[in-house]
N, CA and C of each residue as an Amber inpcrd file, in Angstrom:
protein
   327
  92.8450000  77.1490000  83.7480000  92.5500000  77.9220000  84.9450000
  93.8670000  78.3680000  85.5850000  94.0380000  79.7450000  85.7920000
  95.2310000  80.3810000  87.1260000  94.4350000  80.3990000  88.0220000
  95.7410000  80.2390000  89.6120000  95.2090000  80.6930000  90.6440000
  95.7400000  82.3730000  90.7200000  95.0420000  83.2750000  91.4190000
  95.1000000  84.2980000  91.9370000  94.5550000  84.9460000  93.1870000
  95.4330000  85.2670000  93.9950000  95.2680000  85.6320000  95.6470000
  94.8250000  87.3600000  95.4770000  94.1330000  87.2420000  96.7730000
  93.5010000  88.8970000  96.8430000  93.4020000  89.0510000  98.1060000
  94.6180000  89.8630000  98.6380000  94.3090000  90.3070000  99.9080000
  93.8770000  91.6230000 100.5300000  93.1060000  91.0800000 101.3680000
  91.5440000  92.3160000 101.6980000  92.5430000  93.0930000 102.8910000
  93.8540000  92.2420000 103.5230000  94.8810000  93.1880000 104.4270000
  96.1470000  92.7400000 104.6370000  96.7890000  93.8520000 103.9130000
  98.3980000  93.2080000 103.5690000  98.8900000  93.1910000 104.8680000
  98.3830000  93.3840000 106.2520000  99.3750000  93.9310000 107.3920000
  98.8560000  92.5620000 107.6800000  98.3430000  91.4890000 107.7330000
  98.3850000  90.2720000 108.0020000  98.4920000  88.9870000 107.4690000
  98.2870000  90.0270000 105.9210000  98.9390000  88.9480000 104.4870000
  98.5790000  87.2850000 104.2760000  96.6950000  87.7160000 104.6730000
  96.3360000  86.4330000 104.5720000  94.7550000  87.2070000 103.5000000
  95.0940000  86.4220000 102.4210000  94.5630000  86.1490000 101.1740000
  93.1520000  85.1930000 100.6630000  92.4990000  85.6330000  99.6590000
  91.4680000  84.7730000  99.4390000  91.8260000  84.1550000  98.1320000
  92.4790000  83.0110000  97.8560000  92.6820000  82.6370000  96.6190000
  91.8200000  81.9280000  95.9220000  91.7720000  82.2910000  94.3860000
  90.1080000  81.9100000  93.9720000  90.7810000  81.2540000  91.9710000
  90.4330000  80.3620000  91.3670000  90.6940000  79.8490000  90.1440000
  89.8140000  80.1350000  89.4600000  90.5020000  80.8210000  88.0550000
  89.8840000  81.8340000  86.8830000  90.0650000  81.4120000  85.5260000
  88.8990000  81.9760000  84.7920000  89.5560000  81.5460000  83.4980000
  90.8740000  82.8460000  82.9950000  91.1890000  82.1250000  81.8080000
  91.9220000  83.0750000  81.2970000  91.4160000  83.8780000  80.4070000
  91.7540000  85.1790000  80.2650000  90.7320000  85.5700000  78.9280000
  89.6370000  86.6830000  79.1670000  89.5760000  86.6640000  80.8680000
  88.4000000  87.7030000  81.0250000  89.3140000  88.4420000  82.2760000
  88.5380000  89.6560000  82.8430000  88.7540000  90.7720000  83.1870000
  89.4270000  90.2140000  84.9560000  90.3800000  91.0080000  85.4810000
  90.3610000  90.3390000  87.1820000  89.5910000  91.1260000  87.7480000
  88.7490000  92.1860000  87.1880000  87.7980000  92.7740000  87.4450000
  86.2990000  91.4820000  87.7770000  85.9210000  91.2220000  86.6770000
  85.2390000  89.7650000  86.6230000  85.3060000  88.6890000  87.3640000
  86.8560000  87.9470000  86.9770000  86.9780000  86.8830000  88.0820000
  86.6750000  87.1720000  89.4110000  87.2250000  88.7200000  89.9720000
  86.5600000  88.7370000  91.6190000  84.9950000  88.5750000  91.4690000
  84.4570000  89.7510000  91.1150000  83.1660000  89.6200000  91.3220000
  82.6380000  88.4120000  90.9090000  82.9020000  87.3580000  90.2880000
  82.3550000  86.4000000  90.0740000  83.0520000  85.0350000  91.1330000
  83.7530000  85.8570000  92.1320000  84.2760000  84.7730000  92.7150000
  83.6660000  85.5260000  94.5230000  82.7730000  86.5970000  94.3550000
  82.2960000  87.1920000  95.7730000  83.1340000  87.4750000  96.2340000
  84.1480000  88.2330000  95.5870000  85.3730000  88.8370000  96.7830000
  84.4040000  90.5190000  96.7950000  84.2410000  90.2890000  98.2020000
  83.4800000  91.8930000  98.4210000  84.4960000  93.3830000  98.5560000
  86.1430000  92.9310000  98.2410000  86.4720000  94.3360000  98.5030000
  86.5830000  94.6700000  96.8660000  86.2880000  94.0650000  96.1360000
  85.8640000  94.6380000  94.5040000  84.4090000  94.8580000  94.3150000
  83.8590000  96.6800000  94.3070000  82.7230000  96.5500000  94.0840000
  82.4000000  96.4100000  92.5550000  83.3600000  97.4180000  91.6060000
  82.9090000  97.1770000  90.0260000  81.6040000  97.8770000  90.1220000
  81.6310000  98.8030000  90.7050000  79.8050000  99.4030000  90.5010000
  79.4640000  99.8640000  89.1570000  80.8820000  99.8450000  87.8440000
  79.9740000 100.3380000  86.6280000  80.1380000  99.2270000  85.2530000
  80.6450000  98.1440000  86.2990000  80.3390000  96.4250000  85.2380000
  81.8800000  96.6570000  84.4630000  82.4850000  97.5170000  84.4370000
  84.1020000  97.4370000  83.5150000  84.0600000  98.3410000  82.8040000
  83.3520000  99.8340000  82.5050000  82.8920000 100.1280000  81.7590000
  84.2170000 101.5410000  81.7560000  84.8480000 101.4950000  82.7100000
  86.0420000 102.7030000  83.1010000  85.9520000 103.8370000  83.1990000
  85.1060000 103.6850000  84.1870000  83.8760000 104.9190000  84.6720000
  83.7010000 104.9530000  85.9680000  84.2920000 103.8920000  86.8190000
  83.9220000 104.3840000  88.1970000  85.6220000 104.6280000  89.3880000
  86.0090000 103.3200000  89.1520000  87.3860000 103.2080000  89.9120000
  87.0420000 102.2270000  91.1770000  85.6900000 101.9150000  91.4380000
  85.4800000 100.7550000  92.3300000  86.3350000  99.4190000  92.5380000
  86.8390000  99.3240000  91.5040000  87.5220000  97.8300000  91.2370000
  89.0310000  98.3290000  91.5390000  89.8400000  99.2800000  92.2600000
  90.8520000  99.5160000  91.9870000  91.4980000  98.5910000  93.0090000
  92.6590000  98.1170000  92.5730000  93.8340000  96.7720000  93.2930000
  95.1890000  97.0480000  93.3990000  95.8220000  97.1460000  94.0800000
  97.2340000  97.2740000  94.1600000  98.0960000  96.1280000  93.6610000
  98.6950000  95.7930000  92.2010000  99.5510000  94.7690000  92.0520000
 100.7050000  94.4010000  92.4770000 101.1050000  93.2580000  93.1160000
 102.1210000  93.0070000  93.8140000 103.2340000  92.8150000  92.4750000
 104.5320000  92.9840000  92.6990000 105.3900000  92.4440000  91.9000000
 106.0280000  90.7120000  92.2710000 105.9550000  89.7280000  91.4380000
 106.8710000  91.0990000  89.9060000 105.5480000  90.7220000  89.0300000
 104.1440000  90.4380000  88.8730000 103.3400000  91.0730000  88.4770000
 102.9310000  92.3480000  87.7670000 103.3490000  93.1690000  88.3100000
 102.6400000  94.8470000  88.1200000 103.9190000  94.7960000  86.8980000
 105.3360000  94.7450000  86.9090000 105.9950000  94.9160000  85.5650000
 105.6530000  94.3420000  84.4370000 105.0010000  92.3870000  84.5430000
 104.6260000  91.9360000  83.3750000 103.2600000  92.9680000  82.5330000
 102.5300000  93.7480000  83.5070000 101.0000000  94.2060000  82.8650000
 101.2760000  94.9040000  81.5650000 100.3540000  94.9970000  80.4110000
 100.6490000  96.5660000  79.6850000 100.4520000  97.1410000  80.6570000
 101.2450000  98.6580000  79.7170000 101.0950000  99.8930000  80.4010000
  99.6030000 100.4560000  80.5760000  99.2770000 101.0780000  81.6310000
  97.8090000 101.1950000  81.9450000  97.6890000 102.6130000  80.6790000
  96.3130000 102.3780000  79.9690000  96.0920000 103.8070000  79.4640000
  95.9810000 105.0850000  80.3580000  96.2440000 106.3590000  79.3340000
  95.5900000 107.4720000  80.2270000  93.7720000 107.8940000  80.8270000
  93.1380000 107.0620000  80.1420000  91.3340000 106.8630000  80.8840000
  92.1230000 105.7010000  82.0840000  92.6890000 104.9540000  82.3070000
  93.0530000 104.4180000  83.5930000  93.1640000 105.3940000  84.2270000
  94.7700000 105.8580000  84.2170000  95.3870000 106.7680000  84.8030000
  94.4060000 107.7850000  85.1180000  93.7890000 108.5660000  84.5640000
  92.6470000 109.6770000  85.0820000  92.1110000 109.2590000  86.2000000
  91.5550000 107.7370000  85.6380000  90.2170000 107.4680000  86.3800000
  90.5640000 107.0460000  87.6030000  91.8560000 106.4540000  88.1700000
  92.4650000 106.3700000  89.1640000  92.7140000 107.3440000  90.6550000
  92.7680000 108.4050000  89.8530000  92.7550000 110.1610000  90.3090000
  91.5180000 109.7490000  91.4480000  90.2600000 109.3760000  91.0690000
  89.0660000 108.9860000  91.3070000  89.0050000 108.4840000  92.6640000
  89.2890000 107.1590000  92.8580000  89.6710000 106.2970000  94.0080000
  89.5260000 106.7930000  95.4930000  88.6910000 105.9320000  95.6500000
  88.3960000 106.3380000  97.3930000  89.7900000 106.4560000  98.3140000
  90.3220000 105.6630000  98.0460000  91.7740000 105.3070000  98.5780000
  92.9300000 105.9700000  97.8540000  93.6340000 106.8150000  98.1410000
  94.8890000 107.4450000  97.7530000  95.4800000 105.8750000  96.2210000
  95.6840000 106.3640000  95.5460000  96.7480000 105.3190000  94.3670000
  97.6700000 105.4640000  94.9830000  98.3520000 104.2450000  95.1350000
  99.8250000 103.7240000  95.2990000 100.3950000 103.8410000  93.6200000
 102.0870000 103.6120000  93.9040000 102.5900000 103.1240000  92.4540000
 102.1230000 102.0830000  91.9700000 101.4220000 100.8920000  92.7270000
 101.3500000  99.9780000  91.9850000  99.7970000  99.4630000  91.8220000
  99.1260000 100.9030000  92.0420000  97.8530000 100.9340000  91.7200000
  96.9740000 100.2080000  90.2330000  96.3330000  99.5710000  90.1330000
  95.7040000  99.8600000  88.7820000  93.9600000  99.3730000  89.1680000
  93.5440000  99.5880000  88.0540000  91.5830000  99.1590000  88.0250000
  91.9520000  97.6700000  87.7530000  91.3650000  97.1980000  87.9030000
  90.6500000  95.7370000  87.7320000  90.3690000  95.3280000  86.8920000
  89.3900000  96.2950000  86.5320000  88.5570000  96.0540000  85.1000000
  89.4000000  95.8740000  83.6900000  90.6720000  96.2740000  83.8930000
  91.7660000  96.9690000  82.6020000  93.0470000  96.0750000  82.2250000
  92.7490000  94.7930000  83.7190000  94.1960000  93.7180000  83.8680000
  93.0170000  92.2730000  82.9730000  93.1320000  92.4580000  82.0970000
  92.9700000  90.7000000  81.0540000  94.3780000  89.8240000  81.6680000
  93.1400000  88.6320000  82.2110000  94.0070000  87.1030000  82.8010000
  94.7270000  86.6930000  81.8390000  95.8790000  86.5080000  82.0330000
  96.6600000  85.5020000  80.8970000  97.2950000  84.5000000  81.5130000
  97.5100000  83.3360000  81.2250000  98.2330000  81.9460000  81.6090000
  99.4150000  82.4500000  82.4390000  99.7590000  83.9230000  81.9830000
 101.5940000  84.1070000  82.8600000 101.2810000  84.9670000  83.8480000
  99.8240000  85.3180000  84.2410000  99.6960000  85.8420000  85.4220000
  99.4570000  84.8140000  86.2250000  99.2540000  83.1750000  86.0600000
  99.3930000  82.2830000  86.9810000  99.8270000  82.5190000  88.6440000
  99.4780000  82.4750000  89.5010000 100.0180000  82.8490000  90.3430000
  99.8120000  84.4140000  91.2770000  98.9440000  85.5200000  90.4940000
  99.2410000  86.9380000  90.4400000  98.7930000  87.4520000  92.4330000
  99.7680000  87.9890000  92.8150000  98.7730000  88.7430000  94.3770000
  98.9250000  90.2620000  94.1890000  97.0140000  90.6320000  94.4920000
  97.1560000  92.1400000  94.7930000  96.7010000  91.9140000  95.7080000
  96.6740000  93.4860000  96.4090000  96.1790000  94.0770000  97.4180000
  95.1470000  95.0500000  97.3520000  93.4840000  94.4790000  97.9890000
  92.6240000  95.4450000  97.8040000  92.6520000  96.8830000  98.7190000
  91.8500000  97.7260000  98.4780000  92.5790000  99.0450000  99.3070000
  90.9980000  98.7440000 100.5730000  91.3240000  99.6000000 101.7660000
  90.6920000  99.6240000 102.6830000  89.1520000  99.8240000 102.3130000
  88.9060000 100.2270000 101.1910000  87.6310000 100.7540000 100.6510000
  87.2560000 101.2510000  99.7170000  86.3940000 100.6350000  98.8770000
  86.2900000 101.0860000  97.1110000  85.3860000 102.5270000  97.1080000
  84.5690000 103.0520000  98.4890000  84.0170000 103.9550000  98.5800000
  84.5420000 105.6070000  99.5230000
């Protein structure tokens, strides 16, 4: 199990930290951990942009590079993309994200 923090508002930088397996989507671990600012309305399927998270560093350098169906689908986003935008659905947990904090955006809609 990693821990991983998710904060619903960086201007007060208080976090919901929740323990995951490794191996599945941080798309998944939220919704399976009731964090409500991840809706995931199309299950991971990289089709909606609901799940989109801002990765904190130095996080966001370890990720692969996001594909271009990310990148498009990002375009999407209720919330303007930051640089250190990505979907949810597209970051697989690994043991060296131990530790990982994003930032959810004001609204997946």
């Amino acid at each position: 199990m990693i821990k991983i923090t998710l904060f619903e508002n960086a201007v007060t930088n208080q976090g919901t930290s929740i323990e995951v397996k490794v191996g599945q989507s941080l798309m998944k671990a939220a919704v399976g951990a009731n964090i409500e600012g991840v809706a995931a309305d199309c299950g991971g399927t990289l089709t909606c942009a609901t799940c989109h998270v801002m990765v904190r560093e130095p996080w966001l350098s370890q990720l692969p590079a996001m594909t271009d169906d990310e990148d498009g689908m990002l375009d999407f986003a209720a919330c303007a993309r930051q640089a250190n935008s990505r979907l949810s659905c597209q970051i697989m947990l690994t043991e060296a994200m131990d530790g990982m904090q994003v930032d959810l955006p004001a609204s997946q809609y």
